[in-house]
Each structure stands twice: as structure tokens, then as C-alpha cells.
Biopython code that builds the backbone (N, CA, C, O; Angstrom):
import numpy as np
from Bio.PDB.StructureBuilder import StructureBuilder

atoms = [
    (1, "UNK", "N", (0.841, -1.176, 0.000)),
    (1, "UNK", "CA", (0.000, 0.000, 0.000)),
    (1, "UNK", "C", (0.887, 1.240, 0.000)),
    (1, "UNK", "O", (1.641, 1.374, 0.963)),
    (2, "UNK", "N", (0.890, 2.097, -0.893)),
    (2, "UNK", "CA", (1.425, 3.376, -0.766)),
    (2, "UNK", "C", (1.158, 4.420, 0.506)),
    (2, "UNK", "O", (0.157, 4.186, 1.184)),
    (3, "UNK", "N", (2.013, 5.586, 0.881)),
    (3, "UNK", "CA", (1.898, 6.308, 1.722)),
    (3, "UNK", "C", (1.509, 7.248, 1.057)),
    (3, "UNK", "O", (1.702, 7.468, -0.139)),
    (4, "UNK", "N", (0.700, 8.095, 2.139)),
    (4, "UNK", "CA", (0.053, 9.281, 2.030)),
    (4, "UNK", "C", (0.772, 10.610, 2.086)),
    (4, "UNK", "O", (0.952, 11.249, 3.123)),
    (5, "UNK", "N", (1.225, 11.020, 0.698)),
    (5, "UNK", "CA", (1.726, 12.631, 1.734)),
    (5, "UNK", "C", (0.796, 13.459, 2.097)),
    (5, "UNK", "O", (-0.356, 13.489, 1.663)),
    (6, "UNK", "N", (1.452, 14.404, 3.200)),
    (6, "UNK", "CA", (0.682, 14.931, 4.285)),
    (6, "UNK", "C", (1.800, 16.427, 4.878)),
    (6, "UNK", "O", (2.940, 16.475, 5.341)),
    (7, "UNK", "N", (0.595, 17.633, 4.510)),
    (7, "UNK", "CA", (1.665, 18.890, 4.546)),
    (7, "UNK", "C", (1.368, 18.546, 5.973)),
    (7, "UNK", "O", (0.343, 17.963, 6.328)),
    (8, "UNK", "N", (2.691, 19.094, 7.068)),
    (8, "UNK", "CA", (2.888, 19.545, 8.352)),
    (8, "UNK", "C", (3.415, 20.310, 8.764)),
    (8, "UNK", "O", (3.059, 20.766, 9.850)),
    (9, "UNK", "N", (4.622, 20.863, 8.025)),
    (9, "UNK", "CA", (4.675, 22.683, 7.677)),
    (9, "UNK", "C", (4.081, 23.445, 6.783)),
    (9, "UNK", "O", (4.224, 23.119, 5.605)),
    (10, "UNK", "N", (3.324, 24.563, 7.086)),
    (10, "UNK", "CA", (3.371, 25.495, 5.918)),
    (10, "UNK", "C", (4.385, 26.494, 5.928)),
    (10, "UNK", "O", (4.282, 27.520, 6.601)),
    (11, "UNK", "N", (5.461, 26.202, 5.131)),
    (11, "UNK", "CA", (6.540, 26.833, 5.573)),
    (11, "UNK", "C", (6.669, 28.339, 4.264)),
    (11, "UNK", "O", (7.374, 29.344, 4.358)),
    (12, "UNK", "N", (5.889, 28.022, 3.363)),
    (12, "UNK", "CA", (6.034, 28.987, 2.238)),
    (12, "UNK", "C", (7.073, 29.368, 2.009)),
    (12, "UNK", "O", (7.212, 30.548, 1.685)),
    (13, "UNK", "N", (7.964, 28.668, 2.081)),
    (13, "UNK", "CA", (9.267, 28.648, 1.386)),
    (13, "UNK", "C", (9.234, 28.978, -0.473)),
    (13, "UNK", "O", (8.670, 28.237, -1.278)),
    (14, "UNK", "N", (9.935, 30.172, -0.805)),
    (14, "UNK", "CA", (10.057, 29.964, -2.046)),
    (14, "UNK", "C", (10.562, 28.955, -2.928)),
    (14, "UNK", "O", (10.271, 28.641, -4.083)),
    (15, "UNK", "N", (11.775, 28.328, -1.711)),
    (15, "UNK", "CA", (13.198, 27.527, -2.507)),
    (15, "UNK", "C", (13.401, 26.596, -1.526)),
    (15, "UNK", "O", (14.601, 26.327, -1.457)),
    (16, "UNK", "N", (12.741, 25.996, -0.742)),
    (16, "UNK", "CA", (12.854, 24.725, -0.280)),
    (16, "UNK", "C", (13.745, 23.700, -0.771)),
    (16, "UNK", "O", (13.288, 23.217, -1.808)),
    (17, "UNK", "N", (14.800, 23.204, -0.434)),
    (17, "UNK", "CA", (15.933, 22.135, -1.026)),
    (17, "UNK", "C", (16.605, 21.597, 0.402)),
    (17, "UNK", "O", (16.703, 21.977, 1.569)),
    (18, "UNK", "N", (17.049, 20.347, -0.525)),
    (18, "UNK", "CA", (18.306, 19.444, 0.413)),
    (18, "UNK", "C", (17.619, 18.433, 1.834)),
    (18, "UNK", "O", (18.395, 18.029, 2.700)),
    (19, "UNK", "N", (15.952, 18.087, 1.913)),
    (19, "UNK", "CA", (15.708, 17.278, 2.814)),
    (19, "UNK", "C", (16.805, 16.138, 3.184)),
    (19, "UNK", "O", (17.456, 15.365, 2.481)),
    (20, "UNK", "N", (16.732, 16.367, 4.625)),
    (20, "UNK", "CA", (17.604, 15.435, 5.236)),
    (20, "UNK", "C", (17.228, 14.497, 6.532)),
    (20, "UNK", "O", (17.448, 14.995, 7.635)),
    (21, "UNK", "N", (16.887, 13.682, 6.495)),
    (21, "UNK", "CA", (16.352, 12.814, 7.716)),
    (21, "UNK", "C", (17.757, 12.139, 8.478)),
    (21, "UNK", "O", (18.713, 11.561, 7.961)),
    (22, "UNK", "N", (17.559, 12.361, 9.470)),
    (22, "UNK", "CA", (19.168, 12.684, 10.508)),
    (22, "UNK", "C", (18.126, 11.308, 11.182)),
    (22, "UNK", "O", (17.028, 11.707, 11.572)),
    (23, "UNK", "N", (18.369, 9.827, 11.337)),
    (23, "UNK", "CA", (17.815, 8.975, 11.955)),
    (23, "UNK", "C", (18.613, 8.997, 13.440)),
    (23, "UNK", "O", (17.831, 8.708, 14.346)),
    (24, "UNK", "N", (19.759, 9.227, 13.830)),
    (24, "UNK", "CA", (19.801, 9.624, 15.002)),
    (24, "UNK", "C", (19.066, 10.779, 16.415)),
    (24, "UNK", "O", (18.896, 10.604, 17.621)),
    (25, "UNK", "N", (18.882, 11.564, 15.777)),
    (25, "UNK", "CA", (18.004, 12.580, 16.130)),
    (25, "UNK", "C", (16.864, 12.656, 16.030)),
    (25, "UNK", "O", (16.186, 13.356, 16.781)),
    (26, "UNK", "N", (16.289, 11.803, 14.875)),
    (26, "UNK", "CA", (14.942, 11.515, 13.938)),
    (26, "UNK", "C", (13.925, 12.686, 14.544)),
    (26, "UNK", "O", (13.093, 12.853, 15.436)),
    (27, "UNK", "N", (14.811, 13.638, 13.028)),
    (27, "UNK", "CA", (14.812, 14.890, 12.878)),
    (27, "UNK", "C", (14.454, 14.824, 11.709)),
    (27, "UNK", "O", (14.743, 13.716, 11.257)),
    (28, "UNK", "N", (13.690, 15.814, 10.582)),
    (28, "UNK", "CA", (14.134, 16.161, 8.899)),
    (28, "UNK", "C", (14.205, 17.526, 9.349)),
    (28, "UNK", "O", (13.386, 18.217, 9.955)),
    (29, "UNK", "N", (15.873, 17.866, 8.733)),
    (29, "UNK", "CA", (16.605, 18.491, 8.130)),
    (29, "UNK", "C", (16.376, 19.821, 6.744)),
    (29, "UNK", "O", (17.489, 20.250, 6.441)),
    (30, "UNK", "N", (15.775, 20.180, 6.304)),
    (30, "UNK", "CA", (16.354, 20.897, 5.363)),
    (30, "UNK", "C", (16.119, 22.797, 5.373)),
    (30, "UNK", "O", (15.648, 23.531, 6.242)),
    (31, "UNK", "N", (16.605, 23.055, 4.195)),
    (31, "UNK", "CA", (16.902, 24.763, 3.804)),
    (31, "UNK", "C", (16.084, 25.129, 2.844)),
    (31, "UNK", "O", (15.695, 24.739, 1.744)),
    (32, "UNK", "N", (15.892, 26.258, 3.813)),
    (32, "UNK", "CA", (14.488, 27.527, 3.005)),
    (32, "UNK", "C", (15.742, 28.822, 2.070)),
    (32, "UNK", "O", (15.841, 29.919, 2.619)),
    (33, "UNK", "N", (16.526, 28.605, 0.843)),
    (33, "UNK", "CA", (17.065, 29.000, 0.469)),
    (33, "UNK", "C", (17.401, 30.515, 0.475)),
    (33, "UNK", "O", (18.343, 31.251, 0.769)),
    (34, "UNK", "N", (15.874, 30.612, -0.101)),
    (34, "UNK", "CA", (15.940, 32.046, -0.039)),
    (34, "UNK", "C", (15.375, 33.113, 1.153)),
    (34, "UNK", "O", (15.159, 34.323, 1.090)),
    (35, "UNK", "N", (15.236, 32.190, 2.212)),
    (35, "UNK", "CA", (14.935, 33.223, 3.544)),
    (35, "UNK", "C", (16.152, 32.707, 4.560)),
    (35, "UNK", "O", (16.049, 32.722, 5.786)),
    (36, "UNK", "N", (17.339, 32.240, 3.816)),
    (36, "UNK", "CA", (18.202, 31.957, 4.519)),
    (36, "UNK", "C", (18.535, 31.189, 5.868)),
    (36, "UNK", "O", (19.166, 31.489, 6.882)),
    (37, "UNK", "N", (17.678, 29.809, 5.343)),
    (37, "UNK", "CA", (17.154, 29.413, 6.795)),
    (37, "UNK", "C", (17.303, 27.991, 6.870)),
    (37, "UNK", "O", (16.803, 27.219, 6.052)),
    (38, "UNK", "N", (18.034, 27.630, 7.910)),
    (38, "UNK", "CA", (17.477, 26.010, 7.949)),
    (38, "UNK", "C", (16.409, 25.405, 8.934)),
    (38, "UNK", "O", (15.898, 25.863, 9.956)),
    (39, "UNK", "N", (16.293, 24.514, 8.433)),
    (39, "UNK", "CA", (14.588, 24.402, 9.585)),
    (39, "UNK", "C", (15.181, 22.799, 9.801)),
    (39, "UNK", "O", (16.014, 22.084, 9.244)),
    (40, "UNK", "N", (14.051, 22.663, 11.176)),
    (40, "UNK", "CA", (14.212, 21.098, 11.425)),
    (40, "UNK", "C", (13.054, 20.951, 12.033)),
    (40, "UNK", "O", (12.616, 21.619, 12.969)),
    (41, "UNK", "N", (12.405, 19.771, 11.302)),
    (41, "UNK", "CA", (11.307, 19.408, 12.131)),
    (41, "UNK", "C", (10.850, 18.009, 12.549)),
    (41, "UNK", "O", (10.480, 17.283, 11.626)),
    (42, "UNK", "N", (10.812, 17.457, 13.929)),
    (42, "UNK", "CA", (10.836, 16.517, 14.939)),
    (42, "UNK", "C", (9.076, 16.288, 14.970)),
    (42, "UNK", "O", (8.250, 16.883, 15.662)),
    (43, "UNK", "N", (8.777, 14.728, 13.510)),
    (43, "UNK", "CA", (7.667, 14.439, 13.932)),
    (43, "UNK", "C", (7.249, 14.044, 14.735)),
    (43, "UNK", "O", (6.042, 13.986, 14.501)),
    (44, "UNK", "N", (7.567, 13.467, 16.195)),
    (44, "UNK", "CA", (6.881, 12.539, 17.524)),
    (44, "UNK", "C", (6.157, 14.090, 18.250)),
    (44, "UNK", "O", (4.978, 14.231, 18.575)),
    (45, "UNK", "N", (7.181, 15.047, 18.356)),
    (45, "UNK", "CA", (6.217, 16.311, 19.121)),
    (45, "UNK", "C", (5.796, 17.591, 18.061)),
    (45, "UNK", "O", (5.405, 18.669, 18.506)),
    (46, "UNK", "N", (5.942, 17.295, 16.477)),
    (46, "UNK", "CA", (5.501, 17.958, 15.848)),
    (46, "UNK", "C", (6.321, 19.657, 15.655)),
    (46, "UNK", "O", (6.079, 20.532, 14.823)),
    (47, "UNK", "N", (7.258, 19.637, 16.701)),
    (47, "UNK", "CA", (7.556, 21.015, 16.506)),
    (47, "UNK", "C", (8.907, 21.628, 15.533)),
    (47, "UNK", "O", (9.789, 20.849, 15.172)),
    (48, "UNK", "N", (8.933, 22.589, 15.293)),
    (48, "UNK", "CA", (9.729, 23.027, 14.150)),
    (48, "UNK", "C", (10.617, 24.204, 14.825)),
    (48, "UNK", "O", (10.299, 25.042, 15.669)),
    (49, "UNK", "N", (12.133, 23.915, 13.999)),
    (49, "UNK", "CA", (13.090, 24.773, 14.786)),
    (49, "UNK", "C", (13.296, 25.626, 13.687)),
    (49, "UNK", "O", (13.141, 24.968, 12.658)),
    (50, "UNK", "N", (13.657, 27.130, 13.380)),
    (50, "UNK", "CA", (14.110, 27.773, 12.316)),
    (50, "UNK", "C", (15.510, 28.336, 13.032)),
    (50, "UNK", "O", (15.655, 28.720, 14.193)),
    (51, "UNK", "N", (16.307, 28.271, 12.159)),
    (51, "UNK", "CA", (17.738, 29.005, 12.612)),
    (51, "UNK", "C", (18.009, 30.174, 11.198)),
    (51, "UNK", "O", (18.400, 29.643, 10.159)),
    (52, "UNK", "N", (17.821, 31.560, 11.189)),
    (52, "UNK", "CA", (18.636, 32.223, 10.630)),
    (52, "UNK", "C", (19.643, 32.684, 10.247)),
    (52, "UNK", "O", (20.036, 33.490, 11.090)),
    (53, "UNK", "N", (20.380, 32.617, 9.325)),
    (53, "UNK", "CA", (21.584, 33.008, 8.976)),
    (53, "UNK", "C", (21.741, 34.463, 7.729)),
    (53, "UNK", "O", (20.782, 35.044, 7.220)),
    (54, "UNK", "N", (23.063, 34.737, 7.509)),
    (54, "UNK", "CA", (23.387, 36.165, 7.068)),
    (54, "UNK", "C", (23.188, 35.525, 5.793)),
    (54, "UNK", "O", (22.220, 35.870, 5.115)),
    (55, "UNK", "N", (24.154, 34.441, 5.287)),
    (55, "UNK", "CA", (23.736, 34.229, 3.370)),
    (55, "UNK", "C", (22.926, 33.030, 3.909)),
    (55, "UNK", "O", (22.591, 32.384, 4.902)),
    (56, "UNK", "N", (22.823, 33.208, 2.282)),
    (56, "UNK", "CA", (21.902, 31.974, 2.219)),
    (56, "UNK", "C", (22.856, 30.508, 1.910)),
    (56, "UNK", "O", (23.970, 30.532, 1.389)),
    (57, "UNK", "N", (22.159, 29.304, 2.347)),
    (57, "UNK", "CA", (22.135, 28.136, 2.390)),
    (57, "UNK", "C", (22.080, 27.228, 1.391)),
    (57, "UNK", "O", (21.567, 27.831, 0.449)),
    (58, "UNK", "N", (22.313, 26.147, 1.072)),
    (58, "UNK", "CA", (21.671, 25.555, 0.130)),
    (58, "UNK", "C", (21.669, 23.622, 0.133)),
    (58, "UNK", "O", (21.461, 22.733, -0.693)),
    (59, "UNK", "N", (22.079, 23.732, 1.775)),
    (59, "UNK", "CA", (22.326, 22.268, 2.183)),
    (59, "UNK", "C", (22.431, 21.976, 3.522)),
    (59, "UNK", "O", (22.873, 22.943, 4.142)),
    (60, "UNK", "N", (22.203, 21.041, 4.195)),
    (60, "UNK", "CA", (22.578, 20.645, 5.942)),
    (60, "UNK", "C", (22.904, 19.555, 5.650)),
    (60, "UNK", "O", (22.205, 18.910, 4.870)),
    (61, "UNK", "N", (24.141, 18.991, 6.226)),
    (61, "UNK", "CA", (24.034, 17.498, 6.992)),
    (61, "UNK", "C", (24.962, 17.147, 7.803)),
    (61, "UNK", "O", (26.188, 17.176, 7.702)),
    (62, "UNK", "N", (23.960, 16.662, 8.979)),
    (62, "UNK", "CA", (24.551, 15.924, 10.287)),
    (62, "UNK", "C", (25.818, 15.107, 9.835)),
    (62, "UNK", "O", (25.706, 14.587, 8.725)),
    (63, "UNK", "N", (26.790, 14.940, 10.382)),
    (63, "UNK", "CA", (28.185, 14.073, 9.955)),
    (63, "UNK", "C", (28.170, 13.748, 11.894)),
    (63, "UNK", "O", (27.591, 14.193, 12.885)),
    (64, "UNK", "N", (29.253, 12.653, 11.539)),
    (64, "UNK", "CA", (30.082, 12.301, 12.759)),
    (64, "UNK", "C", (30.014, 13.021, 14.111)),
    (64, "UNK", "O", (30.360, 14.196, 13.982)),
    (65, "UNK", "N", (29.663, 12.678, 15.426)),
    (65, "UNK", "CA", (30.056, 13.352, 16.078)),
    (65, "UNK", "C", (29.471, 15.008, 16.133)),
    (65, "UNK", "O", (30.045, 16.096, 16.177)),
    (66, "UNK", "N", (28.248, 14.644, 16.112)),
    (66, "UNK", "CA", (27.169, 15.423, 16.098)),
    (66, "UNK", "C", (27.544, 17.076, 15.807)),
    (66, "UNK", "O", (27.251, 18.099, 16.426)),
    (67, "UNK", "N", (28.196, 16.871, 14.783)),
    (67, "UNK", "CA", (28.873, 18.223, 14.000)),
    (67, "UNK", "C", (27.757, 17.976, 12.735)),
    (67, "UNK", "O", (27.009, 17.016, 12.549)),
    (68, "UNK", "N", (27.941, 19.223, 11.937)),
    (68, "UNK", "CA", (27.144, 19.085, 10.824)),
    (68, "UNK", "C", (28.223, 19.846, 9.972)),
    (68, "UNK", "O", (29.428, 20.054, 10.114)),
    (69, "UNK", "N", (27.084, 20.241, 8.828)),
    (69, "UNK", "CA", (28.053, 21.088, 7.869)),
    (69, "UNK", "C", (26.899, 21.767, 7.027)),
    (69, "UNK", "O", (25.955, 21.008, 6.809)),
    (70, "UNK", "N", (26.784, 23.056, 6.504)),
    (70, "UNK", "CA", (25.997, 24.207, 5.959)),
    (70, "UNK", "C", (26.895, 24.425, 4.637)),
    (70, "UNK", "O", (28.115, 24.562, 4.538)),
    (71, "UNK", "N", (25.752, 24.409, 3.524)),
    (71, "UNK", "CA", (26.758, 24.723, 2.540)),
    (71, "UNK", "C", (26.507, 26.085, 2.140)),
    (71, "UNK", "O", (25.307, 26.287, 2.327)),
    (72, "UNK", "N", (27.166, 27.300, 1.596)),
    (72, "UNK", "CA", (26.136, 28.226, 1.185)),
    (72, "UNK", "C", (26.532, 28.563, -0.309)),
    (72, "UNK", "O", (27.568, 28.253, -0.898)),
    (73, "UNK", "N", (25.412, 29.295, -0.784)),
    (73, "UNK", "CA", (25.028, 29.434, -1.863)),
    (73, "UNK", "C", (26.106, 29.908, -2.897)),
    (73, "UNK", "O", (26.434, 29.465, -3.998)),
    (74, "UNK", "N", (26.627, 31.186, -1.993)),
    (74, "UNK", "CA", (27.755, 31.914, -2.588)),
    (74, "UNK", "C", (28.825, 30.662, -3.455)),
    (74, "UNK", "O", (29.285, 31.015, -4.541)),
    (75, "UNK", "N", (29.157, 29.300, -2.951)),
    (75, "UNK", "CA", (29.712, 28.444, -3.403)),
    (75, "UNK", "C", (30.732, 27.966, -2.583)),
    (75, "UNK", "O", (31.278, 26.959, -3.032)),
    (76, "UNK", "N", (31.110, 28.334, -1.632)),
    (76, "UNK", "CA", (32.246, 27.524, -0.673)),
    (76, "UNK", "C", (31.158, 27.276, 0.796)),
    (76, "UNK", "O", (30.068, 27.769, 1.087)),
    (77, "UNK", "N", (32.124, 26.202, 1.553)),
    (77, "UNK", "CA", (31.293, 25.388, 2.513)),
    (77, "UNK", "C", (32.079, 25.802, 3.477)),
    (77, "UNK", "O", (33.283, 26.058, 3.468)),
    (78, "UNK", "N", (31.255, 25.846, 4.349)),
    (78, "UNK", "CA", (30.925, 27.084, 5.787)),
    (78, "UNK", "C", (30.472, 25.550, 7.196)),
    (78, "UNK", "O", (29.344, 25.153, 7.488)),
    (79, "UNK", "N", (32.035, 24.977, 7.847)),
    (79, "UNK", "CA", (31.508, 23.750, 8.354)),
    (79, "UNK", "C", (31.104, 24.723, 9.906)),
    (79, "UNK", "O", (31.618, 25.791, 10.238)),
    (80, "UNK", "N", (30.183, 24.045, 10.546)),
    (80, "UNK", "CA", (29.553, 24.792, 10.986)),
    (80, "UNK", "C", (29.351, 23.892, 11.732)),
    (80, "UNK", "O", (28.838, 22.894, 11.225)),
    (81, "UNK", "N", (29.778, 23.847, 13.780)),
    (81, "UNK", "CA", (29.576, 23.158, 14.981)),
    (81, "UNK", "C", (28.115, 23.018, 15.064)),
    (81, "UNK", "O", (27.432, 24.042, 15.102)),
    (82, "UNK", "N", (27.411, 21.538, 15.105)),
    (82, "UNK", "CA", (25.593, 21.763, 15.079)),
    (82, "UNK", "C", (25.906, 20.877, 16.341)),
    (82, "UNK", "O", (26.269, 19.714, 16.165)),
    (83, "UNK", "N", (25.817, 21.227, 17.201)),
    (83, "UNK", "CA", (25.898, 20.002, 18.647)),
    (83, "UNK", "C", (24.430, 20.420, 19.335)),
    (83, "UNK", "O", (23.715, 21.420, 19.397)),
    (84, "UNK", "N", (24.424, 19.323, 19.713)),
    (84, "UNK", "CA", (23.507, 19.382, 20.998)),
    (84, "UNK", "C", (23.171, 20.406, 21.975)),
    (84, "UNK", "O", (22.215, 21.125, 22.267)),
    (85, "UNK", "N", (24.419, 20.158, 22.376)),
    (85, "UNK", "CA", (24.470, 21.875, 23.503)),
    (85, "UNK", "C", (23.967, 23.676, 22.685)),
    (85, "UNK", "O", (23.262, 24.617, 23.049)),
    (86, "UNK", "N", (24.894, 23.335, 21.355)),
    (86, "UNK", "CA", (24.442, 24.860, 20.567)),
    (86, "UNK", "C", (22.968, 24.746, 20.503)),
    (86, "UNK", "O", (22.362, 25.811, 20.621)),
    (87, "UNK", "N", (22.410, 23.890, 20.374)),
    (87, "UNK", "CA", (20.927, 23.984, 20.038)),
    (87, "UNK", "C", (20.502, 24.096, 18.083)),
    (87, "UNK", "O", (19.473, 24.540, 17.575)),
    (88, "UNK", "N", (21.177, 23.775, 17.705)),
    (88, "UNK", "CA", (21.113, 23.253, 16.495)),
    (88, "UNK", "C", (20.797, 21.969, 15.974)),
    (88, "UNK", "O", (20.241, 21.763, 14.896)),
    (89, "UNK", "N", (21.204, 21.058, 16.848)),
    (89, "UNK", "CA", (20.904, 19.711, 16.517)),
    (89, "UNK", "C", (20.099, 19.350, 18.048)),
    (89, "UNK", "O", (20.852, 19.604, 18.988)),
    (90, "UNK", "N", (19.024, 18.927, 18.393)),
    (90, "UNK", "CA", (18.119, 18.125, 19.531)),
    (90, "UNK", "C", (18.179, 16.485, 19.131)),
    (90, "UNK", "O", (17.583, 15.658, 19.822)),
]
sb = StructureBuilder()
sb.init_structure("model")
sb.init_model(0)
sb.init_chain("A")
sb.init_seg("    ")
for serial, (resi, resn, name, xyz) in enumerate(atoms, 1):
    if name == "N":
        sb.init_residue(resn, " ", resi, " ")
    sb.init_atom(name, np.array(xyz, "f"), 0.0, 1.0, " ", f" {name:<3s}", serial, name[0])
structure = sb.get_structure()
């Protein structure tokens, strides 16, 4: 039987890209391009994190050792501490 998609953000993102499901955290991951933003949202309590930044984005992903990495648009990669404690990664 196929699954149902089902909106749970309305995030009105113009440029939505790069979903990422982080199964450690079991989190999805991704970037609102053009409002310079990465979002994460934790389906068991439904809630959604936005983090702003100065450029824009165009990628997330959790790596090793609960670091991540942000790519941005401009074209070079911007590795970027996502720990627990910063409140970037839950």
C-alpha cells in the first residue's frame, strides 16, 4: 500500500531544497534558500526549529560526532559546529 503525503509545515518557502532525515536525532533536516534558513522538524512532538543566517544556504548534513556542515550558496562550505548543547541539533 502506498503512503500518504501529508503537509505539516506550511513553511512557504520559495526555494525549499536538500531534505535530510538525521535517523539519530529523527529529525528532517532541510533549507528555506531564499529566507536563509534552515529548519528542522521533529515528527513525535511535531515542533519546528528555524535558525537564521546572514547568506543563504543551500544544504545541511549531520556528519560524525554530532557536528554538521551548511553549505552556502555563494559556493564555498561554511563547516559549521551543530551540537547538541548549541541547540542546532536536539
Amino acid at each position: 500500500m502506498a503512503g500518504q503525503a501529508e503537509l505539516v509545515v506550511d513553511a512557504q518557502a520559495l526555494l525549499g531544497e536538500g531534505p535530510h532525515w538525521d535517523h539519530t536525532a529523527a529529525r528532517l533536516y532541510w533549507v528555506n534558500i531564499e529566507g536563509k534558513q534552515l529548519r528542522s522538524y521533529d515528527p513525535k512532538t511535531k515542533n519546528e526549529k528555524i535558525y537564521t543566517f546572514d547568506k543563504k544556504i543551500s544544504a545541511v548534513v549531520p556528519a560524525a560526532a554530532a557536528a554538521g556542515y551548511l553549505h552556502c550558496r555563494t559556493g564555498y562550505t561554511v563547516s559549521a559546529k551543530m551540537s547538541r548543547s548549541s541547540g542546532l541539533l536536539r
